[in-house]
C-alpha positions in Angstrom: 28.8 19.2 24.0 26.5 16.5 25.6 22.7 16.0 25.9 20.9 13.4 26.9 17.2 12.7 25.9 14.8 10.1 28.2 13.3 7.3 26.5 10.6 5.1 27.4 8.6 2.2 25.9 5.7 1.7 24.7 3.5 -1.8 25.0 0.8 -1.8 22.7 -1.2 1.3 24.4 0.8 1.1 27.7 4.2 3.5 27.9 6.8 2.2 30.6 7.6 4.1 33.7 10.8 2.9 33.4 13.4 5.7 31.9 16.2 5.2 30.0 19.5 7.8 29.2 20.5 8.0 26.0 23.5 10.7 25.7 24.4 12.5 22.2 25.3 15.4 20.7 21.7 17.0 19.3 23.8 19.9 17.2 25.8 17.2 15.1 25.8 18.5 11.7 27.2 14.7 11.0 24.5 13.1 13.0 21.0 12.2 11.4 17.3 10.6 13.4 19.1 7.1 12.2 22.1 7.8 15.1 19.7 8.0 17.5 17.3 5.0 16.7 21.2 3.2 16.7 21.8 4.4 20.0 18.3 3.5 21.1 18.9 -0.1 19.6 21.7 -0.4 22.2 19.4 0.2 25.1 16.4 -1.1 24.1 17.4 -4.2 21.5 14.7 -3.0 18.6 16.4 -2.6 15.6 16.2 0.8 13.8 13.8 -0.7 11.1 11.3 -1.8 13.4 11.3 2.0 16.0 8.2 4.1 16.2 9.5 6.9 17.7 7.3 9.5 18.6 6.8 12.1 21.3 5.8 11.9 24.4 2.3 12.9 23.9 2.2 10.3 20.5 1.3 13.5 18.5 4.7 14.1 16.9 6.8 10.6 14.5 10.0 10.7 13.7 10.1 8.3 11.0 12.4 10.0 8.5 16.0 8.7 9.4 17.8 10.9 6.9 16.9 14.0 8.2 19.5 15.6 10.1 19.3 15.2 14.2 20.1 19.2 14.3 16.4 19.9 12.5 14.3 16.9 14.2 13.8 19.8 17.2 14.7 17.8 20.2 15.9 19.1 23.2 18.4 18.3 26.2 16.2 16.1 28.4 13.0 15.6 26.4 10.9 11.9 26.7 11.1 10.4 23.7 8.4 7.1 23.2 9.7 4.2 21.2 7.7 0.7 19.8 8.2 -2.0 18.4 6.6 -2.1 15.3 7.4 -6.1 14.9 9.1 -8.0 11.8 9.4 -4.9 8.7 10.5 -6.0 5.6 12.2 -3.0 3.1 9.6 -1.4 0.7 12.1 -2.0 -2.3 12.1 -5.9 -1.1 8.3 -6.0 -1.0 7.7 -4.3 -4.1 9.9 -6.7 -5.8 8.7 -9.8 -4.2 5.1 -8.7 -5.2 6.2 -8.1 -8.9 8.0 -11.8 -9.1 5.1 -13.7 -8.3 2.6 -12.7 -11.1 5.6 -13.3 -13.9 6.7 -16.6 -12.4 3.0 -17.8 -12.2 2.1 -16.9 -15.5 5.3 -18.5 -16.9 4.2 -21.5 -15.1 0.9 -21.9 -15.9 1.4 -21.2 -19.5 3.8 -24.3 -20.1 1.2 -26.5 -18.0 -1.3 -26.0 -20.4 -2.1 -27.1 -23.8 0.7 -24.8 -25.5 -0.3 -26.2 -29.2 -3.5 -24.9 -28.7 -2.9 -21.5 -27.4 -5.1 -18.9 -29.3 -3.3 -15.2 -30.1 -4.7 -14.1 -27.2 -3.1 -16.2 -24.4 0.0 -15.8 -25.8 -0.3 -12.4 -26.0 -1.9 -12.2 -22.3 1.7 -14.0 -21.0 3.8 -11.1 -22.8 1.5 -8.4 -21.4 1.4 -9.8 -17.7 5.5 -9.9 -17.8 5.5 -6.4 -19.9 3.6 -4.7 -16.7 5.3 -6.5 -13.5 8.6 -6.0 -15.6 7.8 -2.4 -15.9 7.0 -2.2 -12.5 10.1 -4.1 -11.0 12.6 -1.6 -13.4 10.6 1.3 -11.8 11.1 0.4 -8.4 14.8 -0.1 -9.4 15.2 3.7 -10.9 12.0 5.8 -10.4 10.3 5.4 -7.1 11.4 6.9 -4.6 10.1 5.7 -1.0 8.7 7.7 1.6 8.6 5.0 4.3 12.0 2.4 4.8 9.6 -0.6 5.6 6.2 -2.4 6.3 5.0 -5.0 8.5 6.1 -8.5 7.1 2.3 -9.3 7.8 1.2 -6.5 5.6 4.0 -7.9 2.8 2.3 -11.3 2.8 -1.0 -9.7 2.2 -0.3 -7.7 -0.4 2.1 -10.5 -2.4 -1.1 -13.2 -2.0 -3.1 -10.2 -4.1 -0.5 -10.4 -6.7 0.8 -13.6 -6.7 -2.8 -15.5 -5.9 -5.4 -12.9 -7.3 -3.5 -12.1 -10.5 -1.0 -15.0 -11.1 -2.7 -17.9 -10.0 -6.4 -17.5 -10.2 -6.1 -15.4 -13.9 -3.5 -18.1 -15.2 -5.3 -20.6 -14.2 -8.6 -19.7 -16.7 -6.8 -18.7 -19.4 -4.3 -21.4 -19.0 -5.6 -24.8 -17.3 -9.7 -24.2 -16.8 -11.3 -22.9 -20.4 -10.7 -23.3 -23.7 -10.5 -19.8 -26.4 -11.7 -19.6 -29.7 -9.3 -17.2 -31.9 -11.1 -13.4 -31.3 -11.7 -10.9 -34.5 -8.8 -9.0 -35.3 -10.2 -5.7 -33.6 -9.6 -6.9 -30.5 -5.9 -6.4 -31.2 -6.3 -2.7 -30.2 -7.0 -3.5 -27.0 -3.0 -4.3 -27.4 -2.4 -1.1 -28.1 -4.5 0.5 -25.6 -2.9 -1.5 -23.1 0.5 -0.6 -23.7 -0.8 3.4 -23.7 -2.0 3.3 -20.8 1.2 1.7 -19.6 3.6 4.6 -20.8 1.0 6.8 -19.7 1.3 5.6 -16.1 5.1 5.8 -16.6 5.3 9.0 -17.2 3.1 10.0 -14.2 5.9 8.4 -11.9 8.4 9.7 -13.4 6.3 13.1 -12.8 5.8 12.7 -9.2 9.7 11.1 -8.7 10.9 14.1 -10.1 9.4 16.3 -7.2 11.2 14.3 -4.3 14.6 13.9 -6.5 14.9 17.4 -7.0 13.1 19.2 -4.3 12.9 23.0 -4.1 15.7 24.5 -2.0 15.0 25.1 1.9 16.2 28.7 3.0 16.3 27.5 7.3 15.6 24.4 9.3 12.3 25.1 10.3 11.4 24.8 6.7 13.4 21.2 6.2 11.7 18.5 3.7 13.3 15.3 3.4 14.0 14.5 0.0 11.5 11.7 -0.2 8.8 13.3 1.4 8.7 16.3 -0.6 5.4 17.1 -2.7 4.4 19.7 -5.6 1.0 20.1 -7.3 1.5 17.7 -10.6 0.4 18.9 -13.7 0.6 16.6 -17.0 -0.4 13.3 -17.9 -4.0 13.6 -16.6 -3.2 15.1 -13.3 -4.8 17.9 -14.8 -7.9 16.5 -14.1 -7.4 14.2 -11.5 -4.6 13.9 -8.1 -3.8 10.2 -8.8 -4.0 10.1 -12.2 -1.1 7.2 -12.1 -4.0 5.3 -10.5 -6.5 5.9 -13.4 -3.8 5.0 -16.2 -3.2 1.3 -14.5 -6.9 1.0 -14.0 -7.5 1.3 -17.6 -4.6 -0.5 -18.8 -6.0 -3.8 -16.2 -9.8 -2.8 -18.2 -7.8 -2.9 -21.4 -6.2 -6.2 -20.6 -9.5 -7.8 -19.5 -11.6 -6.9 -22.5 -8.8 -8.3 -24.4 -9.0 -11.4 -22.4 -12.2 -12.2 -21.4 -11.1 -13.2 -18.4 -13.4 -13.6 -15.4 -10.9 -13.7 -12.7 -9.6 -10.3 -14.4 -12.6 -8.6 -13.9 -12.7 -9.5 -10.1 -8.3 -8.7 -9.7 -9.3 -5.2 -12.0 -12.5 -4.2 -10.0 -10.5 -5.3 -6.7 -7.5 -3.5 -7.3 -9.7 -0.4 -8.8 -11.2 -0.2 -5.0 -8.3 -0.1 -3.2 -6.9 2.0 -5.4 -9.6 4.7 -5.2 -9.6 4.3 -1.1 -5.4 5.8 -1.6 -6.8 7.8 -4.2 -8.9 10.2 -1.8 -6.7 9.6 0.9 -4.2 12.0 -1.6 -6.5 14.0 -2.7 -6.9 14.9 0.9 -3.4 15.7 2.1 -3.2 17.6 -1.5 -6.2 19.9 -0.4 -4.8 20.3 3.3 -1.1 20.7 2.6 -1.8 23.4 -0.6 -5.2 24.9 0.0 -6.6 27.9 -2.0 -3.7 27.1 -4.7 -4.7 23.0 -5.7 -7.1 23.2 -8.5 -10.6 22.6 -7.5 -11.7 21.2 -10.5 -9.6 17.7 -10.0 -11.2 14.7 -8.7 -9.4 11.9 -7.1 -9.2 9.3 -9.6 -11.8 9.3 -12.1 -12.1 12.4 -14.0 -15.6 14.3 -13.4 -16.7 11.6 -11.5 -14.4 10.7 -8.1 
């Protein structure tokens, strides 16, 4: 059995008159959202990665291409919108291009500098840099799990100039090239330790909130159909008991714990930078966790900072 669904384009805020036929079978069990952005490829040369396929009132996306064309809803003849979103680069790409750049700058910068002078600290502040991004890169390899295939290339650049520049380069730099350490008391060691808590304890919240979408609860019908990695449960453990993005509070204080350590201006301004955007995605989750679960999300969390945010 055929059907055939209309689509149109969209310019910036301008859809086409212009209709195009695209003609597939909507109950394929075999089929998923992804055969259709293919077929619309073929009609419309905009790669699958770079659709924004929406209704034709822009009130309904389709933007998970795993889910099964048989549960996306469409009917025989419905106007489907599609834009192009521009150059994407993959999520997984992105996140590993960010992680590089801090490692690889820090590596540099250290053997530009005055290595027989190093005190314990900026050798230690090499090893702790690398420990995170290195932390980060393996759980982008086996925890995360992505809830969007891409971003804008523009929107990549951005956010690898706030690791690569912000972090790398600019917090290198002073501990590296521009200023000169004295060796610090021995109690400043803990701040070590601290650091690598918080670390494990941000671990452990990802692998909390990876284990939702990797092993969702089972759907009884269609109507009720959750893509694997768009599936959400109410975390518990790990601070989330206290606050939604409690992954976000754990980094926060490892970056504070790092800085004390350091002394490093530039860390200060990376930490409180990173702190605000952090706290903007923070609420933004808190949100969609108050919306999507109502009466049964505890109303005693914050967003970010316990008691306070």
């Amino acid at each position: 059995m055929s059907d055939q669904l209309i689509i149109k384009r969209r310019r910036r805020n301008t859809i086409d008159a212009t209709n195009q036929i695209i003609t597939l079978n909507l109950s394929d069990n075999n089929s998923s959202l992804l055969t259709l952005k293919q077929e619309i490829s073929k009609i419309t040369r905009i790669k699958p990665l770079r659709q924004w396929l929406t209704s034709e009132d822009l009130k309904t996306v389709y933007d998970d291409n795993s889910k099964p064309l048989n549960k996306c809803g469409f009917k025989s003849g419905q106007v489907l919108v599609v834009k192009d979103l521009g150059p994407q680069m993959l999520w997984i790409t992105v996140f590993y291009a960010e992680y590089v750049g801090p490692i690889l700058m820090f590596v540099l910068l250290y053997y530009l500098g005055k290595k027989d002078k190093y005190t314990f600290m900026q050798k230690s502040a090499l090893w702790m840099v690398a420990a995170h991004y290195i932390k980060r890169i393996l759980e982008t390899k086996f925890v995360h799990v992505f809830s969007r295939d891409s971003m804008p290339t523009k929107r990549a650049l951005i956010n690898c100039f706030h690791y690569w520049i912000l972090c790398g380069a600019c917090i290198g730099s002073e501990l590296y090239l521009l200023r000169t350490f004295k060796e610090d008391p021995a109690w400043k060691k803990i701040f070590i330790a601290l650091f690598a808590g918080f670390e494990f304890l941000n671990l452990m919240c990802h692998l909390r909130l990876a284990s939702f979408r990797k092993q969702p609860a089972i759907k009884k019908n269609d109507s009720d159909y959750v893509a694997l990695n768009k599936q959400r449960q109410i975390p518990y453990g790990w601070g989330f008991g206290r606050i939604s993005s409690a992954n976000y509070f754990w980094e926060t204080m490892a970056w504070v714990s790092f800085t004390i350590f350091t002394g490093s201006y530039a860390a200060i301004g990376f930490t409180a930078f990173s702190f605000s955007q952090m706290m903007i995605w923070a609420k933004q989750k808190h949100q969609r966790y108050l919306k999507e679960f109502g009466d049964k999300y505890p109303k005693n969390r914050k967003a970010i900072v316990p008691f306070i945010v």
